[in-house]
C-alpha positions as CSV (number, residue, x, y, z in Angstrom):
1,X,-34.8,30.3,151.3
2,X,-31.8,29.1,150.2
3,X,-31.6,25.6,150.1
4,X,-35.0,25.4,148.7
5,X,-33.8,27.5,145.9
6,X,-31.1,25.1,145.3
7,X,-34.0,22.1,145.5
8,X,-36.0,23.9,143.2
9,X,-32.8,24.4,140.5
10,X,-31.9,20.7,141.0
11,X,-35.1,19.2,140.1
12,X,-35.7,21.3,137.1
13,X,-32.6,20.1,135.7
14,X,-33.9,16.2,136.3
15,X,-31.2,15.8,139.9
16,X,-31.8,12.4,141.4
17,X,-30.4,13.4,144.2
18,X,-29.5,16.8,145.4
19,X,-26.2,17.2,148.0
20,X,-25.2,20.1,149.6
21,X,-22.8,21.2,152.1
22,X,-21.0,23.7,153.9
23,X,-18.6,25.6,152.3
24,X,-19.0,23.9,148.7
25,X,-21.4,24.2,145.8
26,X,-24.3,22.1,145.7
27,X,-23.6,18.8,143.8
28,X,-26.8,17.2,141.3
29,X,-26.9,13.6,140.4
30,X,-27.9,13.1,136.7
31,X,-28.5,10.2,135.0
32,X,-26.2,8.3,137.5
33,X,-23.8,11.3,137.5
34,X,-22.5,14.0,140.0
35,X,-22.5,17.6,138.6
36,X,-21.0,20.3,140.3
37,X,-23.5,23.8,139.7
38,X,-20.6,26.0,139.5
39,X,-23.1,28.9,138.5
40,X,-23.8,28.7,142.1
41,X,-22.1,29.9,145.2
42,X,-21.0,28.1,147.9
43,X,-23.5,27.4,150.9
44,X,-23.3,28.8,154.1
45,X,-23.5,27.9,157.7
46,X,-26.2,30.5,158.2
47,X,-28.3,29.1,154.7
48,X,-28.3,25.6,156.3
49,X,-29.0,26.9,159.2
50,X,-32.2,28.5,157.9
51,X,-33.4,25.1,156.7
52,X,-33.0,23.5,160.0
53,X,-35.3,26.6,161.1
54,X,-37.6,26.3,158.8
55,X,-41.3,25.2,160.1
56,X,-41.7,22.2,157.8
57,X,-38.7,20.5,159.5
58,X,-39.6,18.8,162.8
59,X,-38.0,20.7,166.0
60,X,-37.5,16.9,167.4
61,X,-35.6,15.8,164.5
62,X,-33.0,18.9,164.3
63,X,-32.8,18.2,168.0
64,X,-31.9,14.5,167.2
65,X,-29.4,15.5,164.2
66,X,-27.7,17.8,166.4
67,X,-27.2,15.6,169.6
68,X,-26.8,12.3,166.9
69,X,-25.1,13.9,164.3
70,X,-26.6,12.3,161.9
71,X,-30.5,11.8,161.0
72,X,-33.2,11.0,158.4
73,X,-35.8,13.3,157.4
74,X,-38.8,13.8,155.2
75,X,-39.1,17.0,153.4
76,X,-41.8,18.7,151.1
77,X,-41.4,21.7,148.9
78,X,-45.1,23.0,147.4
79,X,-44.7,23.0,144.0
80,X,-41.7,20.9,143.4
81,X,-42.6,17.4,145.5
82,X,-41.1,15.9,148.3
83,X,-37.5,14.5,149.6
84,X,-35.6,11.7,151.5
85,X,-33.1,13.7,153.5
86,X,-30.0,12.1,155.4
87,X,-28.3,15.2,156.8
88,X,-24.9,14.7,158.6
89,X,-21.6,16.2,159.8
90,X,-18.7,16.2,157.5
91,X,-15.2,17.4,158.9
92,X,-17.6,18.9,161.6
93,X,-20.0,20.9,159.3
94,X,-23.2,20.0,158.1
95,X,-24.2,18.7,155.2
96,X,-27.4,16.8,153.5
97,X,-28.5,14.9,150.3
98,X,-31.9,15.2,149.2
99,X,-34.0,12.2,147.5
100,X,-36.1,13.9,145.4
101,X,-39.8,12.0,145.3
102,X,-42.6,13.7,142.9
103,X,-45.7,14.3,145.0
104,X,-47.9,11.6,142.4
105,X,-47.1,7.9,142.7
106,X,-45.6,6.7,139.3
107,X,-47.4,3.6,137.8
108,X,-45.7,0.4,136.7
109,X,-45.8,1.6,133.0
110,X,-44.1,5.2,133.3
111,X,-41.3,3.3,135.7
112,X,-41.0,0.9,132.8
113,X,-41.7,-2.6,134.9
114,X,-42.9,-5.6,134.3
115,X,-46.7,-5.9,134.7
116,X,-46.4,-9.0,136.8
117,X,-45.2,-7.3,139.3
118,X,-49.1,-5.9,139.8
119,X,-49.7,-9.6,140.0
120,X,-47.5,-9.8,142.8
121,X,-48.7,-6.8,144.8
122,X,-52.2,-8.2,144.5
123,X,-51.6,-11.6,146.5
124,X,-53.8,-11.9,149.8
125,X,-50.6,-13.2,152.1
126,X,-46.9,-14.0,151.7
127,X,-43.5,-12.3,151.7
128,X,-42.5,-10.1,148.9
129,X,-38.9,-8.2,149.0
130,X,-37.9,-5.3,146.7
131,X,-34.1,-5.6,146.6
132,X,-30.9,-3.4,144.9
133,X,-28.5,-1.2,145.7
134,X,-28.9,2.3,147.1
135,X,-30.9,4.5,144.5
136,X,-31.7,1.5,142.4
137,X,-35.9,2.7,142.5
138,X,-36.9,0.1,145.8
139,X,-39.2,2.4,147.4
140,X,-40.5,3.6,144.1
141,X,-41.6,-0.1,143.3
142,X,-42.9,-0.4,146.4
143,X,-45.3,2.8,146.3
144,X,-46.4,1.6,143.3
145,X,-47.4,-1.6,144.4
146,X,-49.3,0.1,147.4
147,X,-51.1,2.4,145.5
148,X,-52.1,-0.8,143.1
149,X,-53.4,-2.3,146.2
150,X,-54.7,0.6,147.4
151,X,-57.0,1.3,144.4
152,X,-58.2,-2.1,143.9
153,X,-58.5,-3.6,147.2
154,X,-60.2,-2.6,150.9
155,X,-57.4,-2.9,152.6
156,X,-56.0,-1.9,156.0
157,X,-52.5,-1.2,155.0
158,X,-49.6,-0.1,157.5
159,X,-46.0,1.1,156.4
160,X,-43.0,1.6,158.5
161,X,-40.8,3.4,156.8
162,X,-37.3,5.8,157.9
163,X,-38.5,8.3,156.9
164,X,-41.8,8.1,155.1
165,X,-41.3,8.9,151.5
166,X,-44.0,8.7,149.1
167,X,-47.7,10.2,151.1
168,X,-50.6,8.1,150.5
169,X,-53.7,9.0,150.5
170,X,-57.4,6.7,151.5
171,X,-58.6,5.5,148.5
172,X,-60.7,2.1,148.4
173,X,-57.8,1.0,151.6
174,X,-56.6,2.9,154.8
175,X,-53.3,3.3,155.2
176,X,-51.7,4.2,158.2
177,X,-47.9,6.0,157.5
178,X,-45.5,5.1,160.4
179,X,-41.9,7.2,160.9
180,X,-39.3,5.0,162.8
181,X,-37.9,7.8,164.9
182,X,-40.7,9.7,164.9
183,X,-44.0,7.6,165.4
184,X,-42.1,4.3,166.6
185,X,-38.5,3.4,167.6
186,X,-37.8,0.7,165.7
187,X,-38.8,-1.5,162.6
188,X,-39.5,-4.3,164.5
189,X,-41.4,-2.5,167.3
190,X,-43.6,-1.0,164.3
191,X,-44.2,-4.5,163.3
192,X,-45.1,-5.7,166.5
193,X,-47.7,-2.8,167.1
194,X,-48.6,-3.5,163.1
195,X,-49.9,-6.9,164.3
196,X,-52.3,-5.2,167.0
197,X,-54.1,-2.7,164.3
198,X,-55.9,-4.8,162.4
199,X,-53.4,-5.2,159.5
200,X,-53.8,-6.7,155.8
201,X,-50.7,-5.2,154.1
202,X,-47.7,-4.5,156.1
203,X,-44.7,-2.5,154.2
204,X,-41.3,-2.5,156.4
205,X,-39.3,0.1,154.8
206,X,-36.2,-2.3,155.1
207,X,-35.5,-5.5,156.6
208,X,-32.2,-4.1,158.6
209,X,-31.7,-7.0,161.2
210,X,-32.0,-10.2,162.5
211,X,-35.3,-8.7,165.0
212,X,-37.0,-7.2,162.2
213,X,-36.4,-10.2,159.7
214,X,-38.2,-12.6,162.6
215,X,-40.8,-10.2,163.1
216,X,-41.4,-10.0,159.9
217,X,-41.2,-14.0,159.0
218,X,-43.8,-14.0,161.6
219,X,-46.5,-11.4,160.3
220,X,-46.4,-13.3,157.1
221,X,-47.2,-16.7,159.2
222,X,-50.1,-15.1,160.3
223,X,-51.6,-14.6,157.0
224,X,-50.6,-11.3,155.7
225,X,-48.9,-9.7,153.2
226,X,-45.6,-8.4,154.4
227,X,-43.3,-6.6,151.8
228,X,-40.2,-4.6,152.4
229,X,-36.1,-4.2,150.8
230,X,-33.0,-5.7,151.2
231,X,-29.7,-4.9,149.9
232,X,-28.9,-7.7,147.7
233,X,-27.7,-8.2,144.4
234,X,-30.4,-10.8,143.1
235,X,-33.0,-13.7,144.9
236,X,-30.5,-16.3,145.1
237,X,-28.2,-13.4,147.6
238,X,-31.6,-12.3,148.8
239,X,-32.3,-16.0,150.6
240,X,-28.6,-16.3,151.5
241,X,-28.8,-13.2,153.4
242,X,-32.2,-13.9,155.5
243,X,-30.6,-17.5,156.0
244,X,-27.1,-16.0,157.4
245,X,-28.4,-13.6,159.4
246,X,-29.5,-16.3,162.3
247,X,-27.5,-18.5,163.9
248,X,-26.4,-22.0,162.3
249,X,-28.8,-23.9,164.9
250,X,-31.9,-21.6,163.8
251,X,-31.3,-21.7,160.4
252,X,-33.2,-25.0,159.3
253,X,-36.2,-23.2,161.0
254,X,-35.6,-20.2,159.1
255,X,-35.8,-22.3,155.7
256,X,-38.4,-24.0,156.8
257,X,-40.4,-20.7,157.5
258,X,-38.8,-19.0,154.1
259,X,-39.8,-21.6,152.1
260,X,-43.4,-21.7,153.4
261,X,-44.2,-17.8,153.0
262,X,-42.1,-15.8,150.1
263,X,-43.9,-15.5,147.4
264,X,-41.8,-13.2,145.2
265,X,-38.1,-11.0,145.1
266,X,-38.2,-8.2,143.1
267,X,-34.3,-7.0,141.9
268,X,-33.8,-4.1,140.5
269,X,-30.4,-2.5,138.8
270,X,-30.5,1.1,137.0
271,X,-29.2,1.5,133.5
272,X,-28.1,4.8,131.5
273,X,-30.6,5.3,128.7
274,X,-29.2,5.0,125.1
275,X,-30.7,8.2,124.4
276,X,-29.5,10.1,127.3
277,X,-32.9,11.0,128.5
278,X,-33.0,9.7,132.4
279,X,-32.4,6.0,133.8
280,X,-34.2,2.5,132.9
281,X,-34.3,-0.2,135.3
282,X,-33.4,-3.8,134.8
283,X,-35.5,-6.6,136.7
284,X,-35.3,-10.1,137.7
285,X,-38.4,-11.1,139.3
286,X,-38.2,-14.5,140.7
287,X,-42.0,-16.3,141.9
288,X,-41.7,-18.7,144.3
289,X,-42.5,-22.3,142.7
290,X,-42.4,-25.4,143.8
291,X,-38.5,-25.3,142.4
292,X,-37.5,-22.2,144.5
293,X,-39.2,-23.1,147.4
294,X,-37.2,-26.7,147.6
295,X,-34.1,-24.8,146.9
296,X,-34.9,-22.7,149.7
297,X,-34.9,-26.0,151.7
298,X,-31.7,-27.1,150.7
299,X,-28.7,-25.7,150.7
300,X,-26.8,-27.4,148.0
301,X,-29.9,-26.9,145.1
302,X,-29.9,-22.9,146.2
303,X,-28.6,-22.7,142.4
304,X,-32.0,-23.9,141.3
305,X,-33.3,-20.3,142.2
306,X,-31.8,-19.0,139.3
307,X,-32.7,-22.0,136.8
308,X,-36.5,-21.6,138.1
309,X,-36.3,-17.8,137.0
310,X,-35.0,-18.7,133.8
311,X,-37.2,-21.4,132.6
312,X,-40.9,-20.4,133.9
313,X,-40.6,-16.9,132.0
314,X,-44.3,-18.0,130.0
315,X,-45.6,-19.6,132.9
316,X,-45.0,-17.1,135.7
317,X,-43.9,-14.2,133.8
318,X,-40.4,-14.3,136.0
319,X,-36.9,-13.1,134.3
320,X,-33.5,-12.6,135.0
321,X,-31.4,-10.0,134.6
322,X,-30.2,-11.0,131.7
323,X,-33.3,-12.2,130.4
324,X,-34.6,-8.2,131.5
325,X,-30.8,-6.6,129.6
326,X,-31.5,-8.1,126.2
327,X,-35.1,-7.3,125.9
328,X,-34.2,-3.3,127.1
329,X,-31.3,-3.9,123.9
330,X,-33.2,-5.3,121.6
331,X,-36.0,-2.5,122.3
332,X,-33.4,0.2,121.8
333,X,-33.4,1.5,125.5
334,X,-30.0,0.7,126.4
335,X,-27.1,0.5,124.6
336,X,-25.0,-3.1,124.1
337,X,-22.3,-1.7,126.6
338,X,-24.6,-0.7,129.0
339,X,-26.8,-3.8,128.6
340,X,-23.0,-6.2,129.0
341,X,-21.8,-4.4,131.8
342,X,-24.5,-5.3,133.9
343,X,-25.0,-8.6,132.9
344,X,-24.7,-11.3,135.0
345,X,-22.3,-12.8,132.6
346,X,-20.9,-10.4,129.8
347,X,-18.9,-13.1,127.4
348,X,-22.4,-15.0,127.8
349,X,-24.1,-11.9,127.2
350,X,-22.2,-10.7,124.3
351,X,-22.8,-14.6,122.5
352,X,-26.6,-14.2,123.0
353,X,-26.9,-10.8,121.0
354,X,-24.7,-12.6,118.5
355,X,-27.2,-15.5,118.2
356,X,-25.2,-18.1,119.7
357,X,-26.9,-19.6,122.5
């Protein structure tokens, strides 16, 4: 088929991200980069077509792409491993980009993160939030930290994810894989039903609104551990945006129930190798001390967030991003423009390689 040929070309050449559509050449993402295959020909209606056709895509979910016009889907080729599809309508023709997800679950030391983050995954209760941009490795972290859980704990563990990504399979836990769309309607109606199965570990593919953040905030109360993503820059945006997504006269409650539960945020930004060979993430893990959880409290110390990652590096193993930039520089993984232009403060940045603190 087709498109699976183009899926199959794409991930050989180490594609991120594979987008196709009608009428054009297929488009890979390298290193952070779109390249155009212009060995290959244009797609056509009746390739994509095919695909939709194809047996190991759901007849409910092309039904719901074509009445919706848009829809997310799980896809697996044999051989190659699976992907994260959104297809869609452009200018009335469709079109799709493909998340490609290798069939084994990465550990933390072939995704080049820190090991506290194992730490983290391994707490009985709490919140813990993977945050970044699109395509910044979230869900990546967060298979990794279920399949860290999943080998070293008997657990019941329950994911709602859209779609699923990653497949897990029994090993000392059970996990029970959940498709918003598909197996429930909603993240928070998922939660809900997560509540009535016996849960440990609950994994919310993303915390999207106000009814799944609540939901959520409650599952934690209850005494287990709840982790999912936001799309935030860093923790001290992370807490803002929880905060500000209630009303002013249920926001001290929020804080109140913030405070009490998270116990980590996971940021994550990805950076251009120096040697050109794939990507490298930068992280600011931030563990909620007694600092972080006053800040949380009070509006006008929400600053301390940051100063609490900074200064309890040796205590809790948290860093910042700037903290995470110089040690990828000074190991030779990124290169000094890369490293400043993700900085949190580049002049600042630039001093510190120079020595001047």
């Amino acid at each position: 088929m087709r498109v699976d040929d183009i899926l199959k070309k794409g991930t050989l050449k180490g594609a991120s991200d594979i987008h196709i559509k009608v009428g054009s050449k297929p488009f890979f993402r390298i290193n952070g980069e779109m390249i155009r295959d212009d060995e290959d020909e244009p797609l056509s209606e009746a390739d994509f077509n095919e695909f939709l056709s194809n047996e190991k895509v759901d007849d409910f979910l092309v039904e719901k792409f074509k009445k919706e016009r848009q829809v997310d889907i799980g896809y697996g080729l044999s051989g190659v491993g699976r992907f994260r599809v959104n297809m869609l309508y452009q200018r009335g023709t469709p079109a799709a980009i493909f998340r490609f997800i290798p069939f084994d679950i990465p550990d933390l030391d072939s995704l080049n993160l820190p090991k506290v983050i194992e730490t983290i995954a391994l707490k009985p209760r709490g919140l813990v939030l993977v945050t970044g941009v699109t395509g910044s490795g979230k869900s990546t972290t967060l298979a990794s930290m279920v399949d860290i859980i999943n080998k070293k704990r008997k657990k019941n563990i329950i994911t709602i994810e859209d779609p699923i990504e990653y497949l897990h399979k029994d090993i000392n836990s059970s996990i029970i894989q959940r498709q918003v769309g598909y197996d429930v309607l909603t993240f928070a109606d998922g939660l809900r039903g997560a509540l009535r199965e016996d849960p440990d570990v609950i994994l919310v593919g993303e915390m999207r609104d106000r009814e799944t953040i609540s939901t959520a905030l409650e599952a934690v109360e209850t005494g287990h551990l709840v982790m999912s993503t936001l799309h935030t820059k860093d923790a001290t945006e992370t807490i803002n945006r929880i905060i500000a997504a209630f009303p002013l006269n249920e926001q001290r409650q929020v804080r109140l129930q913030l405070s009490a539960t998270i116990e980590a945020v996971i940021s994550q930004r990805l950076l251009k190798r120096k040697d050109g060979n794939g990507m490298v993430p930068a992280v600011e893990i931030m563990i909620a001390s007694e600092l972080v959880r006053d800040a949380i409290l009070d509006a006008e110390k929400i600053h301390n967030i940051k100063r609490s990652i900074e200064i309890n590096r040796e205590i809790y193993g948290t860093q910042s991003f700037d903290q995470s930039l110089m040690e990828l520089y000074k190991n030779g993984l990124v290169s000094f423009e890369e490293a400043k232009e993700y900085s949190s403060n580049p002049n600042d940045f630039a001093l510190k390689v120079r020595g001047i603190g």
